[in-house]
C-alpha positions, 0 to 999 in steps of 0.5 A: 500500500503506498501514501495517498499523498501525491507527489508534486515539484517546486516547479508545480507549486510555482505554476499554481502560485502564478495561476491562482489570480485567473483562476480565482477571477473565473470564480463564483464566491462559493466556488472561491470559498470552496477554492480556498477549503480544499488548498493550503491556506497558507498559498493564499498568504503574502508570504506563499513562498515560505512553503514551497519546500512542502511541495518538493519532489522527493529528488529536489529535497532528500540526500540520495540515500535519504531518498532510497529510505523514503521510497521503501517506507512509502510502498509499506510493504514491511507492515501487516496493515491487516493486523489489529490497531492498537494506536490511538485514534488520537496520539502525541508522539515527543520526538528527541530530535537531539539530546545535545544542549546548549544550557546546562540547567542544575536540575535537567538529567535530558541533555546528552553530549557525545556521538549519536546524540541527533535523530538521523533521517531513518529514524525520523522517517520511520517515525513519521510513517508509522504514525501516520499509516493507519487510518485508524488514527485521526490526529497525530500532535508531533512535539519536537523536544530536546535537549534543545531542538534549535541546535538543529538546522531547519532544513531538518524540520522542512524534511520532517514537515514534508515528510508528515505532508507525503505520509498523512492520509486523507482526514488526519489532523496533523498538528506540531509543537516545539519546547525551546530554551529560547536562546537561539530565536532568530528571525528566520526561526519566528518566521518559519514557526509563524508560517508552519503554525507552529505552537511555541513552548518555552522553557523558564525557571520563574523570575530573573532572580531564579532562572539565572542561577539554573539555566546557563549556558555551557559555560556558566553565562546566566540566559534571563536576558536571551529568553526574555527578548526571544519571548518578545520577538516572537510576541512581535511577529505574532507567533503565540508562545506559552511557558513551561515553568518547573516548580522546586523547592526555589520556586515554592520558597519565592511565592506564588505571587512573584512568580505569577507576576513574572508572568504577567510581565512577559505577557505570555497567554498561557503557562505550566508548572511542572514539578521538578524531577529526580533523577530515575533511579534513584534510591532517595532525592537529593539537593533540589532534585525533588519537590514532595508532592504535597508541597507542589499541591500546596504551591498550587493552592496559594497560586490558585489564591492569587490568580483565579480572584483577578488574573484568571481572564489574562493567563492561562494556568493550565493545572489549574484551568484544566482541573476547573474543567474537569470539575464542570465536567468537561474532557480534561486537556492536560495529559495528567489528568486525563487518565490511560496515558500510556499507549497515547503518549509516546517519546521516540529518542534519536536511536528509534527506541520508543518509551512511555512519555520523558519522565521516564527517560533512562527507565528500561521498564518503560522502553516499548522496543525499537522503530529500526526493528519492526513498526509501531503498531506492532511494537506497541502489540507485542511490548510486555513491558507496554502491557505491565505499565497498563497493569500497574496503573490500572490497579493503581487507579482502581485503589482510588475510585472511591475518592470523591474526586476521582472522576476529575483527576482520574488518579493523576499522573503515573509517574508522580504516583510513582515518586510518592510511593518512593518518596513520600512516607506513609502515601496509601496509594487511595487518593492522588493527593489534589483534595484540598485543592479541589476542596478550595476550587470547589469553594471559590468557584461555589457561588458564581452563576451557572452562567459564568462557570460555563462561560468560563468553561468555554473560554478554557476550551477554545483557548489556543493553550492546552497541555496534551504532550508530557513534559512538553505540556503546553501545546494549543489545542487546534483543529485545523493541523496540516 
């Protein structure tokens, strides 16, 4: 079976470019309307060159033996299309383009130096492919992480993003997603994410005071200054960008009023707080490297307290707008709330090796097989280790289901159960540990209208930030992907 995508040129896409005014001119408004539908948005944009690289030939944009690899997977004669689906109709698939990093932040244990440390072209076509060749799945949110991702060239995402157009199959939702430190924004990035409808993540360690002293450079520069005027570039070309802030014992000890400021000041719609995490592995926490649960809910309550009264309509807190959400009843959009996670959320590193999400990153018990060696579906089918993860949090949840909250976090995440039950002294496993936080946004929101609650529900739901990829988190939710 091949790819239902068909093969164009440069050559081609310049024609129609030229030919779209006569075209358009013989046409009737609902024809026009219909015009527009069915074609890129983005040739009708001033700016229509920018994507011209996705409608190469597969000789005008691939290495010779780039296009030998391309041209097998395209035939897809190495899969069993008749075996059993078990992907999910909806997935999120964290690609490790590159450990490498240019920071050394005192916490982070995803950064790797050495050979062999970048995703060649196999593996990111394979990984491609193999998400997208069943019909069965119906969106793919691909989430570029790092290590720090922009030490790659963009010729490297021009590949991918070619790649997804050739292997996307009619009425799948493509969307893409990048976690950046911010330090290497240039122009000709911001403009690459403006016109490929990038969604932006970056990462910040709260205010200056905070995110110099952790997030510096090889060697040892603080980076606030960097960030900081990153964040404002892409603000200035209108590429929305959100944060993802980890929490530790710093953070906590600084107030959540300070570092909600902080974010106020760097205007960002959107932010995440990411509970800061050991190294796996290891037997006890040591230093900075872990922030015991119940502080990290406790941060959240006073965080709650100084955003929801004034600030909830200027930024999106996204633990605490999605929990609201989940409490009116609504699908949860943040991935530790949404429960059965694992299968749905899926990291492939620069080697083809498949794991659950990157809290695990170095956990053998939760790497699911290599993309090398067979395809995706098929690894996930046959992988024990997929199937004992599921066991695990199966049973796990089902401790909590008499918790009165149960149906709103839905036993929270896997991984931070985990550090509870290594960590946290006399954790009985029977509720996730969010009551009190509940109990508080239950009682702040008691005496509002119906009517507000809901308008505010909704305002949550089509805001372009919600957190579906793991560490990443922060993502838009968006229907009209590539």
């Amino acid at each position: 079976m091949t790819c239902e995508r068909t093969v164009t040129s440069t050559a081609t896409y310049r024609r129609l470019l030229d030919k779209l005014p006569s075209i358009e001119a013989k046409l009737s408004p609902r024809q026009r309307a219909t015009f527009h539908a069915v074609l890129p948005r983005e040739i009708f944009e001033p700016n229509n060159t920018s994507i011209e690289f996705l409608f190469a030939a597969p000789d005008e944009i691939l290495a010779p033996r780039e296009l030998e690899i391309f041209l097998r997977l395209r035939e897809s004669k190495d899969v069993d299309l008749a075996a059993p689906c078990v992907l999910r109709p909806s997935m999120v698939v964290v690609i490790k383009a590159t450990r490498l990093c240019n920071l050394r932040c005192t916490y982070c244990n995803s950064w790797k130096a050495g050979p062999n440390q970048v995703m060649g072209f196999e593996v990111l076509a394979k990984t491609t492919r193999d998400a997208l060749l069943r019909p069965e799945v119906r969106h793919v949110n691909f989430v570029w992480h790092g290590g720090e991702v922009m030490l790659l060239p963009i010729g490297f995402f021009k590949k991918a993003l070619w790649l997804q157009r050739m292997f996307k199959r009619n009425g799948q939702v493509i969307t893409n997603s990048i976690q950046t430190n911010a330090t290497r924004l240039n122009d000709e990035w911001i403009s690459f994410f403006a016109s490929m409808r990038f969604d932006v993540g970056v990462s910040i360690d709260g205010p200056r005071e905070i995110h110099d002293r952790r997030r510096r450079t090889v060697s040892g520069r603080p980076t606030w200054n960097q960030v900081r005027a990153g964040i404002a570039r892409m603000q200035h070309a209108n590429v929305p960008c959100a944060v993802l802030v980890v929490v530790d014992r710093d953070v906590v000890e600084l107030g959540a009023q300070r570092l909600l400021h902080c974010l106020l000041e760097l205007k960002v719609p959107g932010a995440a707080l990411l509970n800061v995490l050991p190294p796996n592995g290891q037997a006890q926490a040591t230093g900075n490297s872990y922030l015991p649960w119940s502080d990290y809910v406790m941060f959240l309550r006073e965080m709650f307290r100084c955003w929801w009264p004034t600030h909830r309509h200027q930024i999106d807190i996204a633990d605490l707008s999605t929990l609201m959400r989940n409490l009116s009843g609504r699908a949860p959009n943040l991935c530790v709330y949404a429960g059965d996670c694992m299968g749905q959320f899926l990291t492939i590193e620069p080697n083809g090796v498949v794991s659950a999400c990157d809290k695990y990153v170095g956990d053998g018990e939760l790497e699911f097989g290599n993309l090398l060696e067979a395809d995706l579906n098929q690894l996930l089918a046959v992988s024990k280790n997929l199937a004992a993860a599921r066991a695990s949090a199966s049973s796990e949840v089902s401790r909590m289901s008499n918790c009165k909250y149960y149906a709103v976090c839905r036993g929270g995440c896997p991984h931070d159960r985990r550090l509870n039950r290594i960590y946290q002294a006399g954790w009985d496993g029977h509720c996730c540990g969010l009551t009190d936080l509940l109990d508080e946004i239950s009682a702040a929101t008691h005496n509002e209208t119906a009517n507000e609650r809901s308008n505010y529900a909704n305002e949550m739901s089509t805001n372009r930030y919600s957190t579906d990829a793991g560490t990443s988190r922060l993502h838009k939710n968006n229907s009209n992907g590539r």
